[in-house]
C-alpha positions in Angstrom: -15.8 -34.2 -8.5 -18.1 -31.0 -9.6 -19.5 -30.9 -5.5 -15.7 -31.4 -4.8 -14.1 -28.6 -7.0 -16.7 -25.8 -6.0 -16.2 -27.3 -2.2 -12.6 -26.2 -2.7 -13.2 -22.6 -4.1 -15.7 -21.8 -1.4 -13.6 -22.2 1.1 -10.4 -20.5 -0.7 -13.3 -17.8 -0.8 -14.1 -18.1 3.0 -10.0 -16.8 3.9 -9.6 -13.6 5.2 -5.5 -13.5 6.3 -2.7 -13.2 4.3 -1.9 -13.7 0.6 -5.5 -15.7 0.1 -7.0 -12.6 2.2 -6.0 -9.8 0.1 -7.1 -11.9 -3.1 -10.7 -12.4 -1.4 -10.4 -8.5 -0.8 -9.5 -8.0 -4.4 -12.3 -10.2 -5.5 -14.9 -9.0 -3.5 -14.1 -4.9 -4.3 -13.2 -4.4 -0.6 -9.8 -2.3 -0.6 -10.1 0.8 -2.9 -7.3 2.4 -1.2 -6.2 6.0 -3.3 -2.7 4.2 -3.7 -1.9 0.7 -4.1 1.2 -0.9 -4.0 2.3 -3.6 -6.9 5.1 -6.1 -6.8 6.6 -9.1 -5.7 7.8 -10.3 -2.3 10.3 -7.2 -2.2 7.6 -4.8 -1.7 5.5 -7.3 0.1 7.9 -7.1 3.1 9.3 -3.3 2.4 6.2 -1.1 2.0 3.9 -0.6 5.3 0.9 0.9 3.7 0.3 2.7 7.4 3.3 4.9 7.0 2.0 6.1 3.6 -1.1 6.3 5.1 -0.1 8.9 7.8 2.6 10.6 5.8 0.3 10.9 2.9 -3.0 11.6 4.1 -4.6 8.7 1.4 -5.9 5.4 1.8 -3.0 2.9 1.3 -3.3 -1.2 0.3 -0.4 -3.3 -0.4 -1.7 -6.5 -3.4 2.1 -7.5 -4.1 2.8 -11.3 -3.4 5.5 -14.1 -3.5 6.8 -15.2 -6.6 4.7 -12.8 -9.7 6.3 -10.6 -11.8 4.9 -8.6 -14.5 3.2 -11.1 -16.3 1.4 -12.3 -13.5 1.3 -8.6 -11.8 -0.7 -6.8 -14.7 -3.5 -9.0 -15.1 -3.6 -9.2 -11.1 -3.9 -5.1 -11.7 -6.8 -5.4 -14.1 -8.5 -7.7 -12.1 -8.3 -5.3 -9.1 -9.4 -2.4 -11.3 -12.7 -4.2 -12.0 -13.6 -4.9 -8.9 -12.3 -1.9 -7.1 -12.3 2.3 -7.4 -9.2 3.7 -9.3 -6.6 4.7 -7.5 -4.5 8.0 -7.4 -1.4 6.5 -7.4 0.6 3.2 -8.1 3.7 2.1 -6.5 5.2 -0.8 -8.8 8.3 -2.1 -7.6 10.7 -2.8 -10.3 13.6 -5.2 -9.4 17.3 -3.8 -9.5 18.7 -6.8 -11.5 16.2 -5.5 -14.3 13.3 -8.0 -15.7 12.2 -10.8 -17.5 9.2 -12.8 -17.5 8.8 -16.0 -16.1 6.5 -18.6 -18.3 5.5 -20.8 -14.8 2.7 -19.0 -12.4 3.9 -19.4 -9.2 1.1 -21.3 -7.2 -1.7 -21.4 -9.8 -4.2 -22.9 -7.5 -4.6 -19.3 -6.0 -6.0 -18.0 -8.9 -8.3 -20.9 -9.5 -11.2 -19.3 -7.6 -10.9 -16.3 -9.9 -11.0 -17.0 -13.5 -14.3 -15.9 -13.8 -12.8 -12.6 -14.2 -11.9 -12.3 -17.6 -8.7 -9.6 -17.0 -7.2 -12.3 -14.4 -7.8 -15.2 -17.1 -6.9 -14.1 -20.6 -3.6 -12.3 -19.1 -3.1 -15.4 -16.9 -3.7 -17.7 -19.8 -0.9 -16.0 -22.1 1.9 -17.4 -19.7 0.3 -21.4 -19.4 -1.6 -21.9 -22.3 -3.2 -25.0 -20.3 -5.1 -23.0 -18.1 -8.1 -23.2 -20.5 -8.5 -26.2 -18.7 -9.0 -25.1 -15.6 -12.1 -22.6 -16.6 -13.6 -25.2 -18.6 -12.6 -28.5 -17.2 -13.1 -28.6 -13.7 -11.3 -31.8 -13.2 -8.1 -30.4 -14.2 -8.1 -28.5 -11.2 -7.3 -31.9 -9.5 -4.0 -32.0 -10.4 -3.6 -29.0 -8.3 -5.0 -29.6 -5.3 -1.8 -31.1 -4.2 -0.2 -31.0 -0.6 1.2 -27.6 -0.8 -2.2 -25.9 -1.6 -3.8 -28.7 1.0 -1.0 -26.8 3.9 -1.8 -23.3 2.3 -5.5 -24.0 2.5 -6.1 -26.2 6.3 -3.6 -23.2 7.7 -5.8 -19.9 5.9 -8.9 -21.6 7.0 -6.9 -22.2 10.7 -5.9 -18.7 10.9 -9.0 -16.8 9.6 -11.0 -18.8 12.2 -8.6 -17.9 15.2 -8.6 -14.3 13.6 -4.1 -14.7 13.2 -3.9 -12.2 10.3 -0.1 -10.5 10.3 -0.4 -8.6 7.3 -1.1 -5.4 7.8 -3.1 -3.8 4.7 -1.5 -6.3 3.0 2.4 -5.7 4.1 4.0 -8.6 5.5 5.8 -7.9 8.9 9.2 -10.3 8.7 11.2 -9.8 11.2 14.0 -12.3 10.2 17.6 -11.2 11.3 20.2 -11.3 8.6 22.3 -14.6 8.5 24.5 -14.1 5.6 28.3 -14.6 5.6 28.8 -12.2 3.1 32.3 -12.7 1.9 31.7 -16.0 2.1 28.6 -15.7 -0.8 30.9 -13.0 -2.4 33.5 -15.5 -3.1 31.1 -17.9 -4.8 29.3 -14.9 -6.6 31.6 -12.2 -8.2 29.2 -10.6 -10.5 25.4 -9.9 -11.1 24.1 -9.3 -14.1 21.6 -6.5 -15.3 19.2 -6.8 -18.1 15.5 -6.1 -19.5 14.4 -8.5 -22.1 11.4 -6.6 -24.4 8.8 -9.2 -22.9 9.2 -7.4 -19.5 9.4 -3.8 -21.6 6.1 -5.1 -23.2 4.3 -5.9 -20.0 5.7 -2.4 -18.8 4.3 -0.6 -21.6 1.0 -1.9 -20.8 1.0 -0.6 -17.2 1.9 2.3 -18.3 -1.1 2.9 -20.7 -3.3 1.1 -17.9 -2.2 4.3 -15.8 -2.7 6.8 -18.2 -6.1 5.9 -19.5 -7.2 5.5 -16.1 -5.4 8.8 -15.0 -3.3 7.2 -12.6 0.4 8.4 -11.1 2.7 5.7 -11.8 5.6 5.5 -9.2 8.3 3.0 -10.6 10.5 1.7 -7.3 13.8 0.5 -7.3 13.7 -0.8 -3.4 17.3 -1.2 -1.3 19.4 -4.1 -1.9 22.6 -4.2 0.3 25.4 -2.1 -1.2 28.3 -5.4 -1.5 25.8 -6.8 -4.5 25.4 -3.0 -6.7 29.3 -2.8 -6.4 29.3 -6.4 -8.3 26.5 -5.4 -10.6 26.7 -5.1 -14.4 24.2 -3.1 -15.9 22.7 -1.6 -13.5 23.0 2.1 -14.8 21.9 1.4 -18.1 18.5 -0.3 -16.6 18.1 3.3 -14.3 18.9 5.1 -17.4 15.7 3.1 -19.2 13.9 3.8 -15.9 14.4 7.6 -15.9 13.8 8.1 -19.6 10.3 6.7 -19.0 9.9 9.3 -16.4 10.9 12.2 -18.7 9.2 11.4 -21.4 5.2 11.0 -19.0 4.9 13.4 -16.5 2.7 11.3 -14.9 5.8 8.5 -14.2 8.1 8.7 -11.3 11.4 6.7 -10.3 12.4 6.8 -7.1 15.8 5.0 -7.2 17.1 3.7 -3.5 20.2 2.0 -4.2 22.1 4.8 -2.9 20.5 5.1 0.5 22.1 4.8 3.6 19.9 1.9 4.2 21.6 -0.2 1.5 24.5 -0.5 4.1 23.2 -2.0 7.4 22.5 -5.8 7.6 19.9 -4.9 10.2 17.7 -3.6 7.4 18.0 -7.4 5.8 17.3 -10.6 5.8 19.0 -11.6 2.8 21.0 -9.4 0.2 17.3 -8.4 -1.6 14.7 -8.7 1.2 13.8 -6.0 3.7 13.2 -7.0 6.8 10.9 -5.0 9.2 13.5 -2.7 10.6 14.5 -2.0 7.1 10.8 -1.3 5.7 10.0 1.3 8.4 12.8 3.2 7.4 12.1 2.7 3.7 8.2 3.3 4.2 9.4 6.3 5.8 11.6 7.2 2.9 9.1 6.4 0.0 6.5 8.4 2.2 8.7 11.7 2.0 8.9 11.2 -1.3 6.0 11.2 -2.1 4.6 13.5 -0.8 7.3 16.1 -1.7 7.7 15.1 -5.4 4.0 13.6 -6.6 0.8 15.7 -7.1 -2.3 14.3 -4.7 
């Protein structure tokens, strides 16, 4: 089971597309871009490192990914940060309905691989307390070797040996068409609710100091979601007022809010009310690119 286990991990180690791609990347201290770009599968599909990359004049890598919020986000950030050159800048998309922190890891065998890194472990290990087991106990990682990581692993292995990568440093491309009957899911869905609970304010906090000990400009993103949801929102401008208070009070901090752009109001930028779809991130990259380089110091 030992020859089995490490079997595994090497050749999780031998992907180079995709989510298990930028992960080996991470690992191996291959990106050190000047800005990186945090967050979930929002920003995974909505910020094109390339447009930075020209509009900006710095190196640009995107390490969000399905499914992790904060408390899976932050020790992915510490991890990077050992393996990798500090960057200049952060971009940490924040999600409009506000935050909260999920106590399930979406797709733990990713990170199996990895635990040798203490930062990934110990900040991975205070959302599943059983994960001891999988750093110490090598056939615990059984139970997770499952047919979902069997598809994610046969079809990383399939594509890095064809050379099929579709990210682009790290942005995922979708260019899904928007489906939704709107009034339709209106009808069923009158109002959306806004909150932070203080776990997500804790795991903030801690980015924050991350940033300033490491001297790092910390760009907090609101990205688009289309207009019909904001106008059934509750609490929305109490979570931008929390946002822009943490900009006022670090100069180092920035919140670039996009909930009023132009963008929020065409389908063709969507493939769902909250997801971007690659029409919508070039005009967004484009957007965030302007921004930046009008409004943060290189």
């Amino acid at each position: 089971m030992f020859v089995y286990d490490q079997t595994i991990k090497w050749l999780v180690r031998e992907i180079n597309v995709e989510d298990y791609g930028v992960l080996n990347k991470i690992n191996e201290g291959k990106i050190n871009a000047d800005i990186i770009v945090c967050g979930t599968s929002r920003s995974l599909k909505a910020v094109n490192p390339e447009i930075i990359e020209q509009k900006m004049g710095l190196t640009c890598f995107n390490i969000s990914s399905d499914g992790s919020d904060l408390g899976v986000q932050i020790p992915k950030l510490k991890w990077y940060l050992t393996n990798n050159k500090v960057p200049k800048i952060i971009i940490q998309d924040l999600s409009f309905f506000g935050g909260s922190i999920s106590k399930i890891i979406f797709k733990p065998f990713k990170y199996l691989p990895y635990l040798d890194n203490e930062s990934l472990y110990h900040g991975l290990l205070s959302i599943d307390q059983n994960l001891w087991k999988n750093k110490y106990f090598f056939p615990a990682n059984l139970l997770y070797y499952n047919f979902d990581f069997g598809v994610d692993l046969v079809t990383g292995l399939l594509k890095s040996f064809l050379g099929k990568e579709i990210y682009i440093k790290g942005f995922f491309p979708d260019n899904s068409k928007w489906t939704i009957n709107v009034d339709e899911y209106l009808s069923k869905n009158q109002e959306f609710k806004c909150r932070i609970t203080s776990e997500f304010k804790k795991y903030l906090n801690e980015l924050i100091n991350i940033c300033i000990k490491n001297d790092i400009k910390l760009v907090l993103v609101s990205l688009p979601i289309f207009y019909k949801i904001t106008e059934n929102a509750i609490g929305e401008k109490e979570i931008a007022q929390y946002y822009h208070s943490l900009e006022k009070n670090n100069q180092n901090i920035f919140f670039f809010d996009y909930n009023s752009s132009s963008i929020c109001r065409d389908t063709t930028n969507f493939y769902n009310f909250s997801h971007m779809n690659l029409c919508g991130a070039k005009k967004l990259s484009t957007l965030l690119a302007r921004d930046l380089l009008t409004t943060v110091p290189k």
